[in-house]
C-alpha positions in Angstrom: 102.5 -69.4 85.3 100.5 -66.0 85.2 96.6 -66.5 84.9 94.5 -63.8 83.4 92.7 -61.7 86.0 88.9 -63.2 86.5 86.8 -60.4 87.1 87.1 -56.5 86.2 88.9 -55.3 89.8 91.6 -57.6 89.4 92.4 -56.9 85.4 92.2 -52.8 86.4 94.6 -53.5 89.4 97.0 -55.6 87.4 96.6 -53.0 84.6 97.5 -50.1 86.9 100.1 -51.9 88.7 102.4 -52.9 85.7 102.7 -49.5 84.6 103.7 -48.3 87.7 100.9 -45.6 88.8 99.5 -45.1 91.7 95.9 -44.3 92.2 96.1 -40.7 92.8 98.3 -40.8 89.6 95.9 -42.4 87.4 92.5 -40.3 89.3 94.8 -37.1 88.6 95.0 -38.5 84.8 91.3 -39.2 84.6 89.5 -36.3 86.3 88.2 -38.2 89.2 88.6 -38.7 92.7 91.3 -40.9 94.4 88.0 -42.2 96.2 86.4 -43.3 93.2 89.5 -45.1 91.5 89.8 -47.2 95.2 86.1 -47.8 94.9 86.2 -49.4 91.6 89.2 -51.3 92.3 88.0 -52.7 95.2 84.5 -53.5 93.8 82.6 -51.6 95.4 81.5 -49.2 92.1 81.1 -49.8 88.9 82.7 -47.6 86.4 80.6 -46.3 83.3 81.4 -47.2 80.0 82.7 -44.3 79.6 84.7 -44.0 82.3 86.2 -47.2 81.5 87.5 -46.8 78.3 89.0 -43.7 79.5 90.9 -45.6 82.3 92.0 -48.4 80.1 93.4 -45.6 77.7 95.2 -43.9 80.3 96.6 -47.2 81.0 97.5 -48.1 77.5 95.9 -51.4 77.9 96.4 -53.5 75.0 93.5 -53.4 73.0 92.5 -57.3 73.7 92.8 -56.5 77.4 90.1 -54.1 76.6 87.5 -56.1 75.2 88.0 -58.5 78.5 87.7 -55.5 81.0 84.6 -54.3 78.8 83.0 -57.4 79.0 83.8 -58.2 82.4 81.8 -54.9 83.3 78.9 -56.0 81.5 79.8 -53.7 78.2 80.1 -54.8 74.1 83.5 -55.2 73.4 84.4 -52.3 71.3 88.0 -53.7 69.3 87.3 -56.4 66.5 90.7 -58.8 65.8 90.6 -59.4 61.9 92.8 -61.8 60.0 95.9 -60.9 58.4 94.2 -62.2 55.2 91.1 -60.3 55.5 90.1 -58.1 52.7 89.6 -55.3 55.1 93.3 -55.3 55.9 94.8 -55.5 52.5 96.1 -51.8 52.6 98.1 -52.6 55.5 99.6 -56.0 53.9 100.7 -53.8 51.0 102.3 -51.5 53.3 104.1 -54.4 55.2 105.3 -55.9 52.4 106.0 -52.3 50.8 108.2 -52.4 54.5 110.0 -55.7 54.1 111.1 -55.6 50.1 112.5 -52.3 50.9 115.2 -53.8 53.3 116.3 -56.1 51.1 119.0 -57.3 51.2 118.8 -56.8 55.1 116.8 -58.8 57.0 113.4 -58.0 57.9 110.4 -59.5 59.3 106.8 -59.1 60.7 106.1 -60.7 64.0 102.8 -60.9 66.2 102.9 -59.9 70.4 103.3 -63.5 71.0 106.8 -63.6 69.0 105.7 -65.5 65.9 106.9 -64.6 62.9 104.5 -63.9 59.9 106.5 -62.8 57.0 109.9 -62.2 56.4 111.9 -60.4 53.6 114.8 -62.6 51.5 117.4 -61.0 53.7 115.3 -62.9 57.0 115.3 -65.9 54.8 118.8 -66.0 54.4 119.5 -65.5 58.0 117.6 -67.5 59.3 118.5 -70.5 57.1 121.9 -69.3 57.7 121.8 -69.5 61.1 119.2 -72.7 61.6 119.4 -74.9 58.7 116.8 -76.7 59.7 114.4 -74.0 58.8 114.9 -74.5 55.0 112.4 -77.9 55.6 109.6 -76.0 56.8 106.2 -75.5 55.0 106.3 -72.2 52.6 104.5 -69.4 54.6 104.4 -71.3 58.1 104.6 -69.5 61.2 107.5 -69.4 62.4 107.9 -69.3 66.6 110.9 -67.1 67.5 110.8 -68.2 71.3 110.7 -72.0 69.8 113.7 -71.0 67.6 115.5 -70.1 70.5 114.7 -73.0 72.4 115.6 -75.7 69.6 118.8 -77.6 70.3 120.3 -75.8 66.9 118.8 -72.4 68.0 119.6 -69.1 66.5 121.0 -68.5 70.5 123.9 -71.1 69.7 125.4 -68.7 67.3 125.2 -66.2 69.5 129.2 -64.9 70.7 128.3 -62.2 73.3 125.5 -63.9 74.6 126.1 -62.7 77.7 125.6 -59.1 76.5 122.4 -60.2 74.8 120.8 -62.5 77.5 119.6 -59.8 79.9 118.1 -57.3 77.7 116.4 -60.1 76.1 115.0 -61.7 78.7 114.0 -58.3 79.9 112.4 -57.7 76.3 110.5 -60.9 76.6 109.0 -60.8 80.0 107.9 -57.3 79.2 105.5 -59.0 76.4 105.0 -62.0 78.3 103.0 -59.0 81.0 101.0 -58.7 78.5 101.0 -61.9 76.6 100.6 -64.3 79.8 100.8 -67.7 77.6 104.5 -67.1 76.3 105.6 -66.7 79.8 106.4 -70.4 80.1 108.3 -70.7 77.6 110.3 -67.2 78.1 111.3 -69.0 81.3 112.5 -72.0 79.8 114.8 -69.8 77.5 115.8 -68.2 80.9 117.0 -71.6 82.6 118.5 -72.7 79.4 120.3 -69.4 79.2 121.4 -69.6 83.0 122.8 -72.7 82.6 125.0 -71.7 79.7 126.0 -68.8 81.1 125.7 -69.3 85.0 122.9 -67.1 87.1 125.4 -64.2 87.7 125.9 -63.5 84.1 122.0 -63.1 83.8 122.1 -59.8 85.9 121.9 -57.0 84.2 125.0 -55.3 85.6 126.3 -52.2 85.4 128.8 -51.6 82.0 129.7 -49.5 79.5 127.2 -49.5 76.9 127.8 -49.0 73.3 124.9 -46.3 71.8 122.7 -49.8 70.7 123.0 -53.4 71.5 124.7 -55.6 69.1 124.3 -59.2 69.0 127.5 -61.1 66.8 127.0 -64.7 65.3 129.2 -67.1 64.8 128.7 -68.6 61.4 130.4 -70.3 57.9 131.1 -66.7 56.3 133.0 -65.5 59.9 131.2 -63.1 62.7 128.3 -61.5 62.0 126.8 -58.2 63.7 123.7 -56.8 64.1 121.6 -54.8 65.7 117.5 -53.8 65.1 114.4 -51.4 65.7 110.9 -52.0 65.1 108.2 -50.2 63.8 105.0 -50.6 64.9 101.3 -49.3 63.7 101.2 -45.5 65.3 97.0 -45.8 65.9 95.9 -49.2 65.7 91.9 -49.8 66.2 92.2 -53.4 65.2 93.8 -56.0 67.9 95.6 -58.1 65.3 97.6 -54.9 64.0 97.6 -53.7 67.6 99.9 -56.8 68.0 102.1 -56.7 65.0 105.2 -55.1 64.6 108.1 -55.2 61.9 111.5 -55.6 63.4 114.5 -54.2 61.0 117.8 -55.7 61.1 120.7 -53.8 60.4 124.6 -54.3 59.4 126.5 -53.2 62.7 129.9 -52.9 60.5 130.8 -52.7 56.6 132.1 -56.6 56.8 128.6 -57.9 58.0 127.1 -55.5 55.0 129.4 -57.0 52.6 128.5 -60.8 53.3 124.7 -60.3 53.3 124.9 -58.4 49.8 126.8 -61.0 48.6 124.6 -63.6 49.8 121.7 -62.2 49.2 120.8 -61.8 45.6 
C-alpha cells in the first residue's frame, strides 16, 4: 500500500510527479528558476508561504494535500473541512438535493473522493435495491461504500454483461482517486484481482477497440438488460475540503427500453 509522503520534499515530488510535469515545466508555470524548484525539492530551500500555495495551485493539489504540505513547511493550514450537516453548508445541501430530485426518475447520487455514497435520489434507490437487494436492510441515511458494493459477493459488478468493457476504465477511474485518496487503494486492488479472475489478466488491458462516443455499462436484471451510462458534476471553486471531495454522479438511460422500465418503476 501507498503511504502518505512524510515531510514537505517528498509530498511536492509526488505532487509534481503524478501530474506529469517536469521541473522546468512547473518553474516556467510559477515564475521561478529551474534552480529553485530542485532546491526545494531536494530540501535544500524552503519555499515561502507564498510561494507554496502558488506551487500547490499550479499543481492542483487537492485541497487536504494542501493543508499537509502547509503544515509540513511550518505554515497554518489555510482549507477548513466542514460537515455535510453544518449550518455553514446548508446552501449547498439545498443545491445538492435541488441536483438529485431533479433526476428523478433517473438515478442520482452524491459521493465523497473516497467512493462513499452520501445521498441518493429515488431513482439510485431503486437501482441499487434493484441490483443488490441486500441494500434495502440497511440503516436509513447510512453511508453507503461503492468500492464495498463492488466487492460484496452479490455486488452490483455481478450484474454487470460487458464487464469486460467496464473493468478497465474502471479500474483506471479508481486508481486515479486512489493517487490521491491513498487508503482506498487496497481495496481498489482487491476489486482488481477479483475482477482478473473473472475475467482473466488479458481482458484487464485496456486494448485498443472501437469505442462507442461514451461508455455504457448493461445489467443483467428481473425486468431484462439494463443500460447506462453517467457524468458528474462537481463544485467549479471549492474553498472547503469536504465539497472539494464531493461530486454528484448522473445516470442516464442509454436506450428508450432502459427509460421505459425505470419510469415505470420508479414512481
Amino acid at each position: 500500500m501507498d503511504t502518505p509522503p512524510t515531510s514537505l520534499r517528498e509530498t511536492l515530488q509526488t505532487a509534481r510527479k503524478s501530474k506529469r510535469l517536469s521541473q522546468l515545466e512547473l518553474a516556467l508555470r510559477m515564475g521561478v528558476s529551474q534552480r529553485h524548484v530542485s532546491f526545494v525539492e531536494s530540501g535544500r530551500a524552503q519555499p515561502s508561504r507564498e510561494l507554496l500555495l502558488t506551487w500547490l495551485h499550479e499543481l492542483q493539489a487537492p485541497l487536504a494535500l494542501r493543508n499537509v504540505a502547509l503544515q509540513q513547511a511550518g505554515f497554518a493550514p489555510v482549507y477548513r473541512g466542514s460537515e455535510l450537516s453544518d449550518a455553514v453548508l446548508a446552501p449547498v445541501r439545498e443545491a445538492l438535493g435541488r441536483l438529485l430530485q431533479a433526476h428523478d426518475p433517473l438515478p442520482a447520487m452524491v459521493m465523497d473522493a473516497a467512493w462513499n455514497v452520501l445521498q441518493m435520489n429515488r431513482g439510485a434507490q431503486w437501482m441499487a435495491t434493484t441490483l443488490m437487494p441486500w441494500m434495502a436492510e440497511l440503516p436509513p441515511g447510512q453511508p453507503v461504500s461503492m468500492l464495498d458494493a463492488m466487492l460484496h459477493p452479490q455486488g452490483m459488478t455481478r450484474h454487470i454483461t460487458n464487464l469486460e468493457e467496464v473493468a478497465p476504465a474502471l479500474l483506471a477511474h479508481l486508481r486515479d482517486d486512489a493517487s490521491v485518496v491513498p487508503e482506498i487503494l487496497p481495496r481498489v486492488e482487491q476489486l482488481a484481482q477479483h475482477m482478473q479472475a473473472r475475467l482473466g489478466k488479458r481482458a484487464l488491458a485496456p486494448w485498443p477497440r472501437q469505442m462507442a462516443p461514451v461508455l455504457t455499462t448493461r445489467f443483467a436484471t428481473a425486468y431484462g438488460e439494463l443500460a447506462f451510462f453517467s457524468m458528474f458534476s462537481t463544485f467549479g471553486t471549492p474553498q472547503d475540503i469536504t465539497l472539494a471531495s464531493l461530486r454528484v454522479e448522473h445516470v442516464f438511460a442509454a436506450d428508450e427500453a432502459t427509460r421505459a422500465v425505470v419510469a415505470a418503476q420508479v414512481r
